[in-house]
N, C-alpha and C positions, 0 to 999 in steps of 0.2 A: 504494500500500500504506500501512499505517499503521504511526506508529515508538509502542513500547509501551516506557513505563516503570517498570520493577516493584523498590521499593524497602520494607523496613520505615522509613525515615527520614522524619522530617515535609520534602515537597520543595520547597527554598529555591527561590525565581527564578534567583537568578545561576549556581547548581548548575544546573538545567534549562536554563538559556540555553546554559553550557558545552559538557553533554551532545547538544544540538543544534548548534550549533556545528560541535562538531567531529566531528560523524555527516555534516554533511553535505559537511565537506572529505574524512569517510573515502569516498563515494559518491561523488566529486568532481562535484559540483554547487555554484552559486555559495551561499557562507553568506547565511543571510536576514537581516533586519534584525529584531531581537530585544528592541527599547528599549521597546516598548509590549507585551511578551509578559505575560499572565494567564494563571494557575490557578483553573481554575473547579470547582465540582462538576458532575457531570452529572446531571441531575435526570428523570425519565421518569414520569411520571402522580403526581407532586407525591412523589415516593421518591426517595431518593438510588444511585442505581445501586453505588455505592462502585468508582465511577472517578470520575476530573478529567478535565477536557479543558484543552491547554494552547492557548490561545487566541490571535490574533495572530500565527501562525505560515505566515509563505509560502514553503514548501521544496520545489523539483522535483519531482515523485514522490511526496512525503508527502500524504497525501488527509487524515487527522489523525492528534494527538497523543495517547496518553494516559497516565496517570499512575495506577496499581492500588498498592496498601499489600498486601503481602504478609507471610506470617510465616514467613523462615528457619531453616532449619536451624543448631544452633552452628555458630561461626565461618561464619557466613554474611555477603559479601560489603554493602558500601549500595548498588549499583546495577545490575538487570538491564537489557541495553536491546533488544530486539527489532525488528526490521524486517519485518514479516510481514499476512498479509489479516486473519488470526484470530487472535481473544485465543489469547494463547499457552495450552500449558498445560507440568505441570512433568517432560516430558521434551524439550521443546523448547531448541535447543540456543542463546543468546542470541549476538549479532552482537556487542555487548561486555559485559565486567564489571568494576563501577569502584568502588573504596572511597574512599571519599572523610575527610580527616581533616582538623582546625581545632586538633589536639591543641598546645597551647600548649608548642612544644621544650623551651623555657627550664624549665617546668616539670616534663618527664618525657622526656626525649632518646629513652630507648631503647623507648618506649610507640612513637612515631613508626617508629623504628630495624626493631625487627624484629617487636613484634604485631601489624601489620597483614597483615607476610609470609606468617603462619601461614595467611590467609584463600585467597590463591591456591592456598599446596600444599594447601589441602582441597577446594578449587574442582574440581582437575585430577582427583580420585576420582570428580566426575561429570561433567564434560563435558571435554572433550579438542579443545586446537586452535579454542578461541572465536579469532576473528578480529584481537580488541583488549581485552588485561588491561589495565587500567589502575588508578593510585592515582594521587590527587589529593590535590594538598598547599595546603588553602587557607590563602591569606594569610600565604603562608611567608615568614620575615623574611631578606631577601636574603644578609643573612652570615652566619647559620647554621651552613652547610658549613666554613667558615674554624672553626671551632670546636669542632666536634662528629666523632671518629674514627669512633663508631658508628655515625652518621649515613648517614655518606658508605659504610660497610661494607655496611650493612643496604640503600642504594640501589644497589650491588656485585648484592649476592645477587637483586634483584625485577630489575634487568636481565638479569641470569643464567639468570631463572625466565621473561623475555622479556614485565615490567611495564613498559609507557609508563611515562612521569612528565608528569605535567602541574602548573604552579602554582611550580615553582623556575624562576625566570626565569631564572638566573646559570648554572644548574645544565654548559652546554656551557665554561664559563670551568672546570671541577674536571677534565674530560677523563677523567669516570666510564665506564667499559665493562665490559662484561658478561666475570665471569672467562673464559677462554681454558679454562683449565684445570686439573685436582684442583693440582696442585703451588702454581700462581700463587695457589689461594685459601688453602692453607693456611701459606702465607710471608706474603700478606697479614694473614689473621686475623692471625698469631703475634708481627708488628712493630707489631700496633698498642701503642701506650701501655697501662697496666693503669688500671683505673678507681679513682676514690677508694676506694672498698670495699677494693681491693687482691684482689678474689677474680679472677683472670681466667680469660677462655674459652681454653684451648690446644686445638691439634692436632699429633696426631703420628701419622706415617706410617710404619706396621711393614709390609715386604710385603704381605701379601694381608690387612692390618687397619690401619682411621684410630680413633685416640682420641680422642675429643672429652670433655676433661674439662670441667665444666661444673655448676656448682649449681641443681639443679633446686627447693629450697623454700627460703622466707623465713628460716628458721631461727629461729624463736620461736612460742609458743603453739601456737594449732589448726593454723598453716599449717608448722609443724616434722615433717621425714617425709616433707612430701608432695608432689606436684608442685604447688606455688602460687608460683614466679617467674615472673609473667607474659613479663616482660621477656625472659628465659633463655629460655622454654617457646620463644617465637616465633623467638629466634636458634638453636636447635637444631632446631626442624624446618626452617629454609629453610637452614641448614646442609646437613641431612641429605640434603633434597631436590635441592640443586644439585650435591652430592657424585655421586647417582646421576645428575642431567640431565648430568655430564662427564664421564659412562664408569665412577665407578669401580664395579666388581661386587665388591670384596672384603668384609669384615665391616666396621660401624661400630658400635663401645661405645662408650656414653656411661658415664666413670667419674666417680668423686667426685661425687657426683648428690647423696649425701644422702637419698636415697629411701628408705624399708623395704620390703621384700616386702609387710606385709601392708597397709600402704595406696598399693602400686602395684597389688595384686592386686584392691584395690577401686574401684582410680581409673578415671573414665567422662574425660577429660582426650580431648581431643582431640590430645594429642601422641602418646597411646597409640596412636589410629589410623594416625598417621603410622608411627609405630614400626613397625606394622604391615605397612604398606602398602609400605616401604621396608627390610622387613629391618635392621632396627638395633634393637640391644638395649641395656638397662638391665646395667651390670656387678656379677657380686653376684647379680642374680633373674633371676626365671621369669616368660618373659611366661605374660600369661595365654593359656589356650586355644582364646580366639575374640574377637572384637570386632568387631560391625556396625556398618556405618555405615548411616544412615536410609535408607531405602530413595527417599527424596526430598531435594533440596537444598531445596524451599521448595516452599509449601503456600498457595493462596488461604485457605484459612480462618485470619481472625484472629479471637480472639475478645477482645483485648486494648481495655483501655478509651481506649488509643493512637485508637483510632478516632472518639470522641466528639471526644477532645482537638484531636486536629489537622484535622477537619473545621471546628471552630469557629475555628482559627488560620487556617485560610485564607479563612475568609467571612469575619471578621470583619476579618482586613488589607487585606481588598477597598475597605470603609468608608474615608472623607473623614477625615484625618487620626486613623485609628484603625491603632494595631500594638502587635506585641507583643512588651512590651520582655524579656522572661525565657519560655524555655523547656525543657520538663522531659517532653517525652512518653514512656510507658511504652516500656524497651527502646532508645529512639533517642539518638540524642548530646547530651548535655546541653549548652545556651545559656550563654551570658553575660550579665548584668544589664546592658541597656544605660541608661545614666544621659540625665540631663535634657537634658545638654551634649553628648552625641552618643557619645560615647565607652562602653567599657565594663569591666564589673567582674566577678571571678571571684566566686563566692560559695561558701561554703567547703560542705565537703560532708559537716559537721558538723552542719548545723541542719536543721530540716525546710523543705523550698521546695515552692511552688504546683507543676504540670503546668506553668501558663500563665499567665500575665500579660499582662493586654490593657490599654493606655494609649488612653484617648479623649483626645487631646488637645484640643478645642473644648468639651467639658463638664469637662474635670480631672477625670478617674473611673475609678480601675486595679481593674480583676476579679481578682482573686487565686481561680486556677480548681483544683478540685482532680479528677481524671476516678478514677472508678471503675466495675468491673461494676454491670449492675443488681442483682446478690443480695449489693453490700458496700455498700448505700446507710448504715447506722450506721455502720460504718468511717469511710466517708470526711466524714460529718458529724463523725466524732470529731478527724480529721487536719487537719478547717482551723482548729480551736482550736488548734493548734500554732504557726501562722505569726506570732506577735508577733517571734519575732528577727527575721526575714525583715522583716518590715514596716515596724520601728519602727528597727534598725540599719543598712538599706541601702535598699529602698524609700520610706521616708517622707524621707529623710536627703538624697536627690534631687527627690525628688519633694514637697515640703511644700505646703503649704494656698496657693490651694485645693482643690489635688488631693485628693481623697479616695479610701477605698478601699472594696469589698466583697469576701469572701469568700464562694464559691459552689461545689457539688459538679456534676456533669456526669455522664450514666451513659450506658453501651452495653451493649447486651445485650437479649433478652430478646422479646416480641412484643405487651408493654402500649402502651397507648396515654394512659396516666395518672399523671401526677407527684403523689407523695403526700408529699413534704416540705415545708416552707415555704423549707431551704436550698440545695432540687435544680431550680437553673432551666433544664436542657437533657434530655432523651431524645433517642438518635439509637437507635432499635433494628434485630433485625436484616432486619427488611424493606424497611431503608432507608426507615419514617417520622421526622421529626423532629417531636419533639415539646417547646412550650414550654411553661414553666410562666407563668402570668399574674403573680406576682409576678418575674420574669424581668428582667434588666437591659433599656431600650430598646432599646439595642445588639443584643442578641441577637434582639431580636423583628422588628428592622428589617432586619436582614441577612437572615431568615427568612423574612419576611411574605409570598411568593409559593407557598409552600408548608408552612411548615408549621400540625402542629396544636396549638391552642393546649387547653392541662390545665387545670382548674380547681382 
């Protein structure tokens, strides 16, 4: 059979390595050796199928691998994995689902803590009893846990919700387990320390009602009123949700929210779903009178210019000493600036940055790439006149002469077969031609050259 992987995420190696890995301790068959494993496109009468094939790959049972860019529903999971004959399609029920996170602790504790949470309990509204949930914590700095109460709470609740944990190595030294029960979780939550804010999450247990007071908005500006604490949104729904996974049937109000009727009454908030779904109320309002969820978790059709972008990351990291040191693809997790010396740098999310950054390092020549649809081709000529911070404050600043740069627009979409700019040197459209522009970096022409068409 073939193992299918369906992610909106641009798909790293070492994530894919993972993801096999450990499919094939879950099938208990011997793991394969994975040190020369490739991502390739798949190409069929000189067109890009828009699958990858992962290459290198010698697994029992597996005949091949592949890798589809799908476009999720909110709070939609980074990793579908399928084990099956046939391209799945989207009521197929996947053998795992795995979020995968790089979110820097130190920089945002409770981003890690509990908005990843939020993706399982939306997951379980459409499929029921996947085999293997999993979240993935890459490059998690081993003491961590020694430091962060929320942390270790928010890892409470996804054992709870019956999440693996992969990537905390130390993680069996903390002797984290999955609460027993409503009483143990709400002595837990209520000992923990209060956060600098000084605003904390309590619980309290009335008979047949638990109160979860809890701040649901930022409290300043446009996000005052409304549900936009991300951080909170995520700890009250896997609150909410492990409350019902331990029995309890009685009422759950969420007080002190901060919320207004008239923008809960407008909020499309994926907590509302939950809300929903779990009988738990806002105290104070009215839920609203109906609230659907999409009638699909994820959808083949992307029409995002994600697809341009990370097609040309993966061809072109194929190339002899060519990668790409910043990444930025529509919708997917933003990169880090990796520097000359190996290392890396946050870049702040202040300035405007490329999609992509490709380093040739044998000619010294970084593509600063910006992808857009084919009907925003001005647009995006207009946004790579932006990149001087970008270029001149942290790229050039590593990167100096005689590295030089170019900035270049990239498009998907559409059914031409003709680059009409002098600064657009890629078309991927959607019949899976690639098409190049003859002014086009060599780079792109040469990772190219066995299929595509070249624009005049």
């Amino acid at each position: 059979m073939k193992l299918w992987i369906f992610t909106e995420e641009m798909p790293r190696k070492e994530t894919i390595k993972k993801i096999i890995a450990e499919f094939a301790s879950k099938i208990k068959t011997s793991v394969p050796e994975l040190k020369d494993l490739d991502i390739v496109p798949e190409i069929k009468d000189k067109k890009f199928t828009f699958s990858y094939i992962v290459e290198n790959v010698e697994c029992e049972g597996v005949e091949k691998v592949y890798i589809k860019i799908i476009s999720g529903s909110k709070s939609f999971l980074d990793y579908l994995i399928f084990f099956q004959e046939e391209e799945p399609n989207t009521t197929d029920k996947p053998m795992f689902a795995i979020e995968e996170t790089k979110v820097d602790i130190g920089e945002s504790r409770n981003v890690t803590a509990y908005q990843r949470n939020t993706k399982f309990v939306y997951l379980s509204y459409f499929f029921q009893d996947i085999e293997s949930l999993v979240i993935y914590f890459r490059d998690f700095p081993s003491d961590e846990l020694d430091n962060t109460y929320s942390l270790r709470f928010g890892i409470r609740l996804l054992l709870t919700m019956g999440v693996n944990i992969w990537g905390i190595r130390n993680l069996a030294e903390y002797k984290l387990e999955p609460f027993k029960s409503v009483d143990e979780l709400i002595e837990y939550k209520n000992k923990m320390p209060p956060p600098a804010s000084g605003q904390r999450v309590m619980l309290t247990k009335k008979e047949d009602i638990i109160e979860l007071s809890i701040k649901l908005d930022k409290g300043s500006g446009v996000a005052e009123n409304r549900i936009s604490h991300d951080p909170n949104v995520g700890q009250a729904a896997s609150i909410i949700y492990c409350l019902r996974k331990l029995g309890w049937e009685g009422k759950i109000i969420l007080t002190n929210h901060h919320v207004t009727q008239e923008n809960f009454s407008r909020a499309r908030s994926k907590l509302v779903s939950i809300l929903f779904k779990e009988d738990a109320t806002l105290f104070g309002l009215t839920m609203p009178s109906r609230f659907d969820l999409p009638s699909e978790y994820w959808t083949k059709e992307v029409r995002s210019e994600k697809m341009a972008t990370i097609f040309l990351h993966v061809i072109l990291s194929r190339l002899d000493n060519v990668e790409a040191i910043f990444d930025n693809h529509a919708g997917c997790e933003r990169g880090y600036l990796k520097l000359n010396d190996g290392t890396f740098q946050t870049l702040p999310k202040t300035i405007f940055v490329p999609d992509l950054v490709i380093c040739d390092h044998n000619n010294h020549k970084i593509l600063d790439i910006e992808g857009k649809k084919d009907t925003n081709v001005e647009l995006g000529i207009s946004e790579i006149e932006n990149y001087d911070e970008v270029e001149n404050d942290y790229i050039k600043v590593s990167y100096p002469l005689p590295y030089t740069l170019e900035r270049w627009v990239v498009l998907y979409g559409g059914t031409g077969t003709n680059i009409s700019h002098e600064k657009v040197a890629f078309l991927l459209n959607e019949n899976g031609q690639v098409i190049v522009s003859e002014n086009a970096p060599e780079m792109i022409k040469e990772s190219t050259k066995e299929y595509h068409i070249l624009s005049k």
